[in-house]
VOBA-1610 file (N, C-alpha, C; in pm, whole numbers, padded with zeros to 5 digits, always signed):
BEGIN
Unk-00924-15999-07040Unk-00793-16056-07024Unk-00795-16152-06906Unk-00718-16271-06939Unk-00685-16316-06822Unk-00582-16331-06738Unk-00598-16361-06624Unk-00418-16360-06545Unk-00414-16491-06477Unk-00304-16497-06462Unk-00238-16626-06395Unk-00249-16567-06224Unk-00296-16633-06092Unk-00231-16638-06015Unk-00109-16748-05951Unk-00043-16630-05927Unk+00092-16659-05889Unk+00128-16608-05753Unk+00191-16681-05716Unk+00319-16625-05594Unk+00452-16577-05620Unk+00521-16494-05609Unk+00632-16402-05683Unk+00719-16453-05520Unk+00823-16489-05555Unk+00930-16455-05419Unk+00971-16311-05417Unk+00951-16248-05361Unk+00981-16110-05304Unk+01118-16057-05233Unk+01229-16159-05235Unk+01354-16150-05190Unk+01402-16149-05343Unk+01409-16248-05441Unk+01441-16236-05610Unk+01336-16077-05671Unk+01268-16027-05595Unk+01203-15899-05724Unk+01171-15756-05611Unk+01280-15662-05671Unk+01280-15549-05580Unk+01188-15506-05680Unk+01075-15403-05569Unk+00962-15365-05597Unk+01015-15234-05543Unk+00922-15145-05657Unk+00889-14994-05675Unk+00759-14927-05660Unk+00757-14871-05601Unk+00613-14746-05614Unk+00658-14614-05650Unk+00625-14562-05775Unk+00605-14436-05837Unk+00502-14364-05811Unk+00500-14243-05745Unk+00385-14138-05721Unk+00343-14157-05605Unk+00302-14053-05560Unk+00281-14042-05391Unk+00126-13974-05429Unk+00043-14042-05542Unk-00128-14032-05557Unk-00156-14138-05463Unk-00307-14102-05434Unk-00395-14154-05357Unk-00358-14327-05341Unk-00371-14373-05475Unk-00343-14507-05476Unk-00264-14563-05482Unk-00121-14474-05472Unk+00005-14512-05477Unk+00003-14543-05309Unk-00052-14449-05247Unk-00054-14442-05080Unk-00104-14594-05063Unk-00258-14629-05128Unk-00308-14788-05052Unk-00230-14836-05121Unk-00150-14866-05258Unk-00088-14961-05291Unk+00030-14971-05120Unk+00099-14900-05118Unk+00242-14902-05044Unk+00146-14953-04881Unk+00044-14912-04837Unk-00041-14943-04719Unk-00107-15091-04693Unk-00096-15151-04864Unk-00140-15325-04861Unk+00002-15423-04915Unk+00115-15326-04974Unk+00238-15396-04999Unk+00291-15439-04803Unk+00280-15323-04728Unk+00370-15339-04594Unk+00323-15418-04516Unk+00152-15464-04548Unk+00137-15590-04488Unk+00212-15766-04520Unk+00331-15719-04611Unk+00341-15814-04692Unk+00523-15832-04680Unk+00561-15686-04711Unk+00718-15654-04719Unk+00737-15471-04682Unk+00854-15494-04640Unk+00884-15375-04617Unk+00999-15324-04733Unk+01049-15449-04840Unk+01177-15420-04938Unk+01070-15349-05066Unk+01079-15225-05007Unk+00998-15158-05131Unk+01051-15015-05121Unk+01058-14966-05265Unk+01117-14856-05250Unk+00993-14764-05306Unk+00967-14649-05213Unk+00834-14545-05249Unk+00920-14393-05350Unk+00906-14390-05449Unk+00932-14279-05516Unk+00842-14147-05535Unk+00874-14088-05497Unk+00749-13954-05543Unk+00793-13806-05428Unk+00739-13725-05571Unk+00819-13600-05505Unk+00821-13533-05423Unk+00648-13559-05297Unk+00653-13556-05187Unk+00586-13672-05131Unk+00631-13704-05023Unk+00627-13838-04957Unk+00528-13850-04878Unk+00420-13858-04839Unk+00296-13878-04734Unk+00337-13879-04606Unk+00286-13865-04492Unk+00351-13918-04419Unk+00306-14050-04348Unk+00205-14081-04403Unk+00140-14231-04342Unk+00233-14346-04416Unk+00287-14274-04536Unk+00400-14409-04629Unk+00515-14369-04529Unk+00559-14271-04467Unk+00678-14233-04395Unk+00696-14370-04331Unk+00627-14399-04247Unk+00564-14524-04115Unk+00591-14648-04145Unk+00598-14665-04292Unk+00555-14787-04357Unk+00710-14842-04310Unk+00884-14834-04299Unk+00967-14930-04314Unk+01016-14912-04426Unk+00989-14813-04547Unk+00992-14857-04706Unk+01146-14765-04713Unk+01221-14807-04861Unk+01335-14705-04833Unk+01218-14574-04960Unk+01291-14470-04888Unk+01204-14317-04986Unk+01243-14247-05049Unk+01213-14213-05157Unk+01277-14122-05255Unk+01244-14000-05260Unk+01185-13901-05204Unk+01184-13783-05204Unk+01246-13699-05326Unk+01186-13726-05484Unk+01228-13677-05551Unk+01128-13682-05691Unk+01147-13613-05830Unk+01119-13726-05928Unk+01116-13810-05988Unk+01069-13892-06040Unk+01138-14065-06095Unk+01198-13991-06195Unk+01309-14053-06246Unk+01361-14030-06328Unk+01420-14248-06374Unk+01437-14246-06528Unk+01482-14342-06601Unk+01564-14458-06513Unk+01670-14385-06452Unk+01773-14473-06367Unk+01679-14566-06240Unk+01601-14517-06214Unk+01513-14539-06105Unk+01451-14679-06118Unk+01489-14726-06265Unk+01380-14831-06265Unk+01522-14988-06266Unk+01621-14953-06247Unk+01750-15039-06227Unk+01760-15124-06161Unk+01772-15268-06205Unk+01767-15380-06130Unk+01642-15380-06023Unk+01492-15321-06075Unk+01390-15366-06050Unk+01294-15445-06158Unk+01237-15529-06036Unk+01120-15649-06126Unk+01011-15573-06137Unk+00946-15553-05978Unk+00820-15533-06019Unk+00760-15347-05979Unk+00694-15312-06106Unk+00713-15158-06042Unk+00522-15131-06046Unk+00518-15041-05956Unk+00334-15007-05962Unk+00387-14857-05959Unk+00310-14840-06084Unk+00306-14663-06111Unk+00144-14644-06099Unk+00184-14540-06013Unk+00074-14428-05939Unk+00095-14263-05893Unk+00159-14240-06043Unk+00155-14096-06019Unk-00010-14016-06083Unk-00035-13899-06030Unk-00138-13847-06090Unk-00131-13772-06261Unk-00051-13847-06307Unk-00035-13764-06459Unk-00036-13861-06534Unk-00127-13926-06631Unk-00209-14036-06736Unk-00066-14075-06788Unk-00034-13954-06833Unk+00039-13976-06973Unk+00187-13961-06908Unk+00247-13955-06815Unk+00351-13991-06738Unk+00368-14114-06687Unk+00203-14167-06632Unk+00228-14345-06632Unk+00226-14416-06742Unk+00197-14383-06892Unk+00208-14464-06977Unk+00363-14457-07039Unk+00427-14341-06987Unk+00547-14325-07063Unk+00666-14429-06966Unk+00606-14389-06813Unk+00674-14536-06709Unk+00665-14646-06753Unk+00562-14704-06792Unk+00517-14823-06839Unk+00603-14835-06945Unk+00605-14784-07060Unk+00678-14852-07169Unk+00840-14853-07133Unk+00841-14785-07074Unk+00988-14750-07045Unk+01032-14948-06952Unk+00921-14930-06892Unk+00913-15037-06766Unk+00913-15182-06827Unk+00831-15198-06973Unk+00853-15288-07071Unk+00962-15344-07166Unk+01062-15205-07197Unk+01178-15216-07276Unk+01269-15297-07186Unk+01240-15271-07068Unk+01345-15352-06993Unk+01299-15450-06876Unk+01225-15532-06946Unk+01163-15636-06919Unk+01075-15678-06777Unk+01011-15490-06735Unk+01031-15544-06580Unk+00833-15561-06568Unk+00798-15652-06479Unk+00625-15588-06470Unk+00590-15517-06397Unk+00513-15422-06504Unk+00423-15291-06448Unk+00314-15302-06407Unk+00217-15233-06298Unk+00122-15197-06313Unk+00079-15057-06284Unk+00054-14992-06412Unk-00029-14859-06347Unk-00190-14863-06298Unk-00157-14839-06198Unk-00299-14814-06088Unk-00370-14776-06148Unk-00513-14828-06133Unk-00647-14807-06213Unk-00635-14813-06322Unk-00520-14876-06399Unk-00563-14845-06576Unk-00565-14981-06611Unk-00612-15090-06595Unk-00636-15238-06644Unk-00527-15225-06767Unk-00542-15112-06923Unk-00442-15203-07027Unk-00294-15176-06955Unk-00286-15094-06934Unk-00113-15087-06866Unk-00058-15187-06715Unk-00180-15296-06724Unk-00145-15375-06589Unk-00072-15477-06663Unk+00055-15598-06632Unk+00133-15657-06678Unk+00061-15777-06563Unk-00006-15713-06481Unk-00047-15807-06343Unk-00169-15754-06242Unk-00231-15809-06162Unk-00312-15715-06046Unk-00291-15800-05945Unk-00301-15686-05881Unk-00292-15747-05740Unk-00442-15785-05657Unk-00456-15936-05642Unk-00571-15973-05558Unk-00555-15915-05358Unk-00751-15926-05391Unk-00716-15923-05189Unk-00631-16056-05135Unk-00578-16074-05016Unk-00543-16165-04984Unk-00561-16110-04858Unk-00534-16268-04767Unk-00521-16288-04648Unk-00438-16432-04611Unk-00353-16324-04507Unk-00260-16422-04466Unk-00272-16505-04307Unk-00245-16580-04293Unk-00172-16662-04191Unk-00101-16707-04174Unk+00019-16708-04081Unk+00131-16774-04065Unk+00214-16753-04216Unk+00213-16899-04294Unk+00282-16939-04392Unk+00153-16994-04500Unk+00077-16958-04483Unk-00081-16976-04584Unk-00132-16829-04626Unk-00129-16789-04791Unk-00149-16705-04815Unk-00330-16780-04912Unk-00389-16713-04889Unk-00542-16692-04973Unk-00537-16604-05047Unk-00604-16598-05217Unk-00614-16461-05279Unk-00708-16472-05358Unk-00819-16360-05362Unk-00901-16386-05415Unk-00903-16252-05539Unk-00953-16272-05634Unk-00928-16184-05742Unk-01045-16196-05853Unk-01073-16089-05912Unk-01134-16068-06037Unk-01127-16032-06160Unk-01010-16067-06175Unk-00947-16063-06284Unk-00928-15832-06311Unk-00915-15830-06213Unk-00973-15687-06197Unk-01116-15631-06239Unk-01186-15715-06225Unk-01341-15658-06284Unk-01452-15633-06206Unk-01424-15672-06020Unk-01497-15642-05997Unk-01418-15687-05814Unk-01343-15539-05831Unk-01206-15553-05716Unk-01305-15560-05593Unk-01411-15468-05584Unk-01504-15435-05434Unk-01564-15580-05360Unk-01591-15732-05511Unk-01623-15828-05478Unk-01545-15919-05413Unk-01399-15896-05514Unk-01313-15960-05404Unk-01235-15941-05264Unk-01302-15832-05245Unk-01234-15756-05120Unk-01343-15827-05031Unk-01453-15831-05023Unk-01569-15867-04979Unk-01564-16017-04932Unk-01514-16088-05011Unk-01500-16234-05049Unk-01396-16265-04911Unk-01264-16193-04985Unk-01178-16194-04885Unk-01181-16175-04748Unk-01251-16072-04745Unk-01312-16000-04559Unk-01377-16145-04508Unk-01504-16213-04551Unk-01592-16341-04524Unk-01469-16435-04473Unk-01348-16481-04561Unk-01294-16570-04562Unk-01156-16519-04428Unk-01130-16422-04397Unk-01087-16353-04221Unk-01167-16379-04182Unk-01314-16346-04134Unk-01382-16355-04060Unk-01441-16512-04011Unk-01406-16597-04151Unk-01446-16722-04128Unk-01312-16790-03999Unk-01206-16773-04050Unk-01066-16830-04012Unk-01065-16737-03872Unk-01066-16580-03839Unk-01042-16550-03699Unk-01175-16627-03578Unk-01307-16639-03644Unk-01384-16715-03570Unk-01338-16853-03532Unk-01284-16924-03590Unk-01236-17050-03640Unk-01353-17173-03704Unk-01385-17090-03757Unk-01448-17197-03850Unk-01403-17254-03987Unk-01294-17168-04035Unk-01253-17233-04137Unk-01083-17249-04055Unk-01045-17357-04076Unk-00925-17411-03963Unk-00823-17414-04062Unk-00702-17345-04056Unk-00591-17335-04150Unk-00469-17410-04075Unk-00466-17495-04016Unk-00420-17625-03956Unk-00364-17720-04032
//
């Protein structure tokens, strides 16, 4: 599959995190470098997402939950609970991605790195996430040395 990168305005699309699994945790840990208008759902709350700024739901998702949101990342630990989010998340037009499952992604999220008002993102179409993380790290390390000048 392929994807478009894009830039989403993030003031027009309230964002969701479902499940307080492992990867729901780095999702919400690489969203807060970004925004804090995110709402973390899941029935117990971490406490490293506590930290994050996010508003918290301390509960189960339930249907209503997904109301006047755009973009939602489901990451609960139950397969067949994120596919039932997902469709649910489709009927009403919003994009999903469940964590680690490529067909239920509507989108992925690349590494990026920011400066100022210059965002970089590098991506693999999800196929080979460890490369673009890698890619990305080179391209900080190029810019905090200053060799690559974002000027």
């Amino acid at each position: 599959m392929n994807y478009l990168p894009i830039a989403l305005a993030l003031a027009e699309a309230p964002i969701v995190i479902i499940g307080g699994s492992d990867e729901g945790v780095r999702k919400a840990q690489r969203l807060a470098r970004i925004t804090t208008d995110v709402t973390f759902i899941a029935p117990h709350i971490p406490d490293c997402v506590r930290s994050l700024g996010f508003t918290l739901k301390e509960k189960v998702f339930e249907p209503n939950d997904l109301n006047e949101v755009k973009i939602v990342f489901i990451c609960t630990d139950d397969t067949r609970r994120n596919h039932d989010i997902y469709r649910m998340a489709h009927q009403r037009g919003i994009l999903a991605c469940v964590c680690d499952d490529k067909p239920y992604c509507d989108f992925i999220s690349p590494a990026i790195v920011r400066q100022d008002n210059i965002t970089i993102a590098v991506g693999s179409d999800g196929l080979d996430v460890r490369r673009s993380i890698r890619i990305r790290n080179r391209i900080k390390v190029l810019i905090e040395s200053g060799l690559l000048d974002m000027s």
